[in-house]
Structures are given as structure tokens and as C-alpha cells.
C-alpha positions as CSV (number, residue, x, y, z in Angstrom):
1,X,87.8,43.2,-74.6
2,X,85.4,45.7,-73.1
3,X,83.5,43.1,-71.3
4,X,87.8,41.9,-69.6
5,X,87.9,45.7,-68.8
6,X,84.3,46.1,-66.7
7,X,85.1,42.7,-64.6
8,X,88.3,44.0,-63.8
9,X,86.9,47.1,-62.8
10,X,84.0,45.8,-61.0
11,X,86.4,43.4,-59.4
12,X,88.4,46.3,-58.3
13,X,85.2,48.1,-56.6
14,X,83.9,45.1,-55.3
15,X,87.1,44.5,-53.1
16,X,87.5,48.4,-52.5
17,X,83.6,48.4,-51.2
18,X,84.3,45.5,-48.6
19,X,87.6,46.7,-47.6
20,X,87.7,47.7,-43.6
21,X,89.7,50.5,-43.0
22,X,92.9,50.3,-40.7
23,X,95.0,53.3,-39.3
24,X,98.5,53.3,-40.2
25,X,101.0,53.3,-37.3
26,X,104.1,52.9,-38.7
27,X,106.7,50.7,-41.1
28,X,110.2,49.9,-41.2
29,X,112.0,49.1,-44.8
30,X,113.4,45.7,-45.4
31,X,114.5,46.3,-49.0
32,X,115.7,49.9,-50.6
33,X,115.0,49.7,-54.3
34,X,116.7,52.4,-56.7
35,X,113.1,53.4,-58.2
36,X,109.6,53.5,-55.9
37,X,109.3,53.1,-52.5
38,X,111.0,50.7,-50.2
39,X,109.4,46.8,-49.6
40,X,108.2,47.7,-46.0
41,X,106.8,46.0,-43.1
42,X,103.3,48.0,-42.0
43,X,101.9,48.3,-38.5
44,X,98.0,48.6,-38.7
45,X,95.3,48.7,-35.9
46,X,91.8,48.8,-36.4
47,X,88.8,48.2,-34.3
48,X,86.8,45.5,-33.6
49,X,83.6,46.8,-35.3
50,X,80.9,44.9,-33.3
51,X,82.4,44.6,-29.7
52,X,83.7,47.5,-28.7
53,X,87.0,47.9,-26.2
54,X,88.7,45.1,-28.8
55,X,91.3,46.5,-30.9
56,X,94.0,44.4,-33.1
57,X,97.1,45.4,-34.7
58,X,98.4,43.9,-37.4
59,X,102.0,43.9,-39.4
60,X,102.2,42.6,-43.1
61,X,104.5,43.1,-45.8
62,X,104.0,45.5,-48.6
63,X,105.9,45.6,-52.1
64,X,107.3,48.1,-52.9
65,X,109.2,49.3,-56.3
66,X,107.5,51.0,-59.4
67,X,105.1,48.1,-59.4
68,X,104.3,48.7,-55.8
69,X,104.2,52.6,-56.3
70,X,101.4,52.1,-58.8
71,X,99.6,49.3,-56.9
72,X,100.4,46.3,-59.6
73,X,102.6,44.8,-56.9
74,X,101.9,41.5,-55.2
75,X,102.2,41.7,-50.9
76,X,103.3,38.4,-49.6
77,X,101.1,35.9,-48.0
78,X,101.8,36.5,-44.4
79,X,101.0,39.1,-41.5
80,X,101.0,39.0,-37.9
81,X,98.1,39.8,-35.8
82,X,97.9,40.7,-31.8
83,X,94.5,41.6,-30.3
84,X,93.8,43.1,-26.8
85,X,90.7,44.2,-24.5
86,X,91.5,48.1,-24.6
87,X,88.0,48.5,-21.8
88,X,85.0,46.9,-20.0
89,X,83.7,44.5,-22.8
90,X,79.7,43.5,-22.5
91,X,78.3,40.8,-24.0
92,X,74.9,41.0,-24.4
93,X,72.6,37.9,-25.4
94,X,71.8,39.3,-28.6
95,X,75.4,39.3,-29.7
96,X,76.7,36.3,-27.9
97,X,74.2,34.3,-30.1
98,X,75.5,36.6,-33.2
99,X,79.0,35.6,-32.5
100,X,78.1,31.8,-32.0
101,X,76.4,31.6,-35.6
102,X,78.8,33.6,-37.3
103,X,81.3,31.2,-35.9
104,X,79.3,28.3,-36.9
105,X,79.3,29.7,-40.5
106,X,83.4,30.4,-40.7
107,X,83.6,33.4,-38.5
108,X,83.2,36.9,-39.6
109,X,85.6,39.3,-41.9
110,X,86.5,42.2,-39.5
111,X,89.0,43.2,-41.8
112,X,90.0,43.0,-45.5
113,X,92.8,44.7,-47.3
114,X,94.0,44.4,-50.7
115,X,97.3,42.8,-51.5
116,X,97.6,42.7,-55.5
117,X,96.1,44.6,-57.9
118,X,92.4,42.8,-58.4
119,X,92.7,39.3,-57.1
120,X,94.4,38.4,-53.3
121,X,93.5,40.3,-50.3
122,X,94.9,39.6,-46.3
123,X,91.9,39.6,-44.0
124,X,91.4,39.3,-40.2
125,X,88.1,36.9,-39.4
126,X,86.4,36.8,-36.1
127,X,85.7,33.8,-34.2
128,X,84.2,33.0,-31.0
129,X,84.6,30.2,-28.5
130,X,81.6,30.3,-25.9
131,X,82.9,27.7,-23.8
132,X,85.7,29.5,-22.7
133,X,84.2,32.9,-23.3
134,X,87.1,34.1,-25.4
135,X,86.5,36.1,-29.1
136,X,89.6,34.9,-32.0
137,X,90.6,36.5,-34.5
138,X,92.6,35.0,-37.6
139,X,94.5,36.7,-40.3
140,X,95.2,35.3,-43.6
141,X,95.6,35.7,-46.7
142,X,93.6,34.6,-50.0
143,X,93.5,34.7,-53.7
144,X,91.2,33.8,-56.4
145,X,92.2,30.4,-57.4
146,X,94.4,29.5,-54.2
147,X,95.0,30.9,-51.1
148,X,97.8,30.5,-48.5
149,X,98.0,28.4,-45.6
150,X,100.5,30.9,-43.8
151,X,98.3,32.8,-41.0
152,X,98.4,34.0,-37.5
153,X,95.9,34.1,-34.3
154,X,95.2,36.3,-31.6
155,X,92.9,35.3,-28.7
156,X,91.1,38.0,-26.4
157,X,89.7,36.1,-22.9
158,X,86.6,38.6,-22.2
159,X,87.2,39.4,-18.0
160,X,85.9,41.8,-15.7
161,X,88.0,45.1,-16.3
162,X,89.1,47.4,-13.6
């Protein structure tokens, strides 16, 4: 039983330690429940931690109810994603060749938020198409046995600014 607990837990702080932290903008409510909060829809923006000038807002559902108040709730499988240049954006070599072989291996995780209690998260991975010098950046959503096909893209074109 003991050994159930300490996965759990170390489940729990493994997804907690990789989680990328998003500012809250705002949410509407979609559902009123009687007991707990609200289902909502949340507005987060983060930024792009490698290429500065790229920020992305993103919207997802969140459960809400007692089993949402005390985080045992399940989010759906879906967000939206829009991502814009925000200021000049340089691409030096060095990380022009980083982008390219993180692409080459599935992209990077530029963001990753929990969505149940231990085992599904919604995360945003970067991706970059050199040929038409333009960085992506998919959201979706995954769980331990199965994920979901439902996702989103955003596409920034680097261009001159100003």
C-alpha cells in the first residue's frame, strides 16, 4: 500500500516539477454548480521561454464542483492556443539549429499544466519550420494510457519589427 502511496506522490511532484507557469488573465463560468466553484473557461498567457518577444495565450476548460475545488477533477481534452510576436525577435545560429533538432525530435514542451489529479496534463510544444522561417506551437492534451487527438495550433512568421 505504502509503495501505491509514494508513486502517487512522486507522480504528483514529478508533474508539479515540469509544470511551466502561466499568468491567469481571466475566466468566464459555463456551468454554476450548488457546491465548489463554477466549470470555467481560463485565459492564460505565458512566455515563450527561449525566444523572447513570443508570447501565447491560451483558453481551456477547468472542472469545477467539490471535486474540482479539491483538485480530483478531470479538465477536458481541449484548449485553444493563439501566439503573437510581442517585439524584434533574433534568431541567432545557435538557436536556429536548437529549434531545428528539437523539432526533429517532436518539438519542445513550452508549457505543461495539470488537468486531473496525477495522470493527464494540456501542454503547449514548440516547433519550428526553417523553410519558411516561422516557430509553431501546438497545444494538446495527454494522459497516461491515452491521450486525445483534440488540439489547436498557432503559427508566429518571424519578420522585421518596426
Amino acid at each position: 500500500m505504502s509503495t501505491i502511496r509514494n508513486l502517487l506522490l512522486a507522480s504528483l511532484l514529478l508533474v508539479a516539477a515540469f509544470s511551466t507557469r502561466a499568468d491567469e488573465i481571466g475566466a468566464v463560468s459555463t456551468v454554476w454548480k450548488f457546491l465548489g466553484p463554477n466549470h470555467k473557461i481560463v485565459v492564460e498567457a505565458f512566455d515563450d521561454p527561449d525566444i523572447p518577444n513570443i508570447s501565447c495565450w491560451l483558453s481551456r476548460p477547468k472542472t469545477g464542483g467539490i471535486s474540482g475545488a479539491v483538485g480530483l477533477a478531470e479538465d477536458p481534452s481541449y484548449g485553444s492556443i493563439a501566439c503573437r510576436q510581442r517585439g524584434p525577435i533574433e534568431l541567432t545560429d545557435d538557436l536556429r539549429k536548437k529549434l531545428i533538432e528539437e523539432t526533429e525530435d517532436g518539438g519542445e514542451k513550452v508549457f505543461k499544466a495539470r488537468t486531473s489529479a496525477i495522470f493527464k496534463t494540456i501542454q503547449v510544444t514548440r516547433m519550428y519550420d526553417a523553410r519558411r522561417n516561422t516557430v509553431l506551437y501546438l497545444i494538446w492534451s495527454d494522459k497516461v494510457i491515452e491521450g486525445s487527438a483534440k488540439n489547436a495550433i498557432s503559427v508566429v512568421v518571424i519578420q522585421p519589427w518596426g
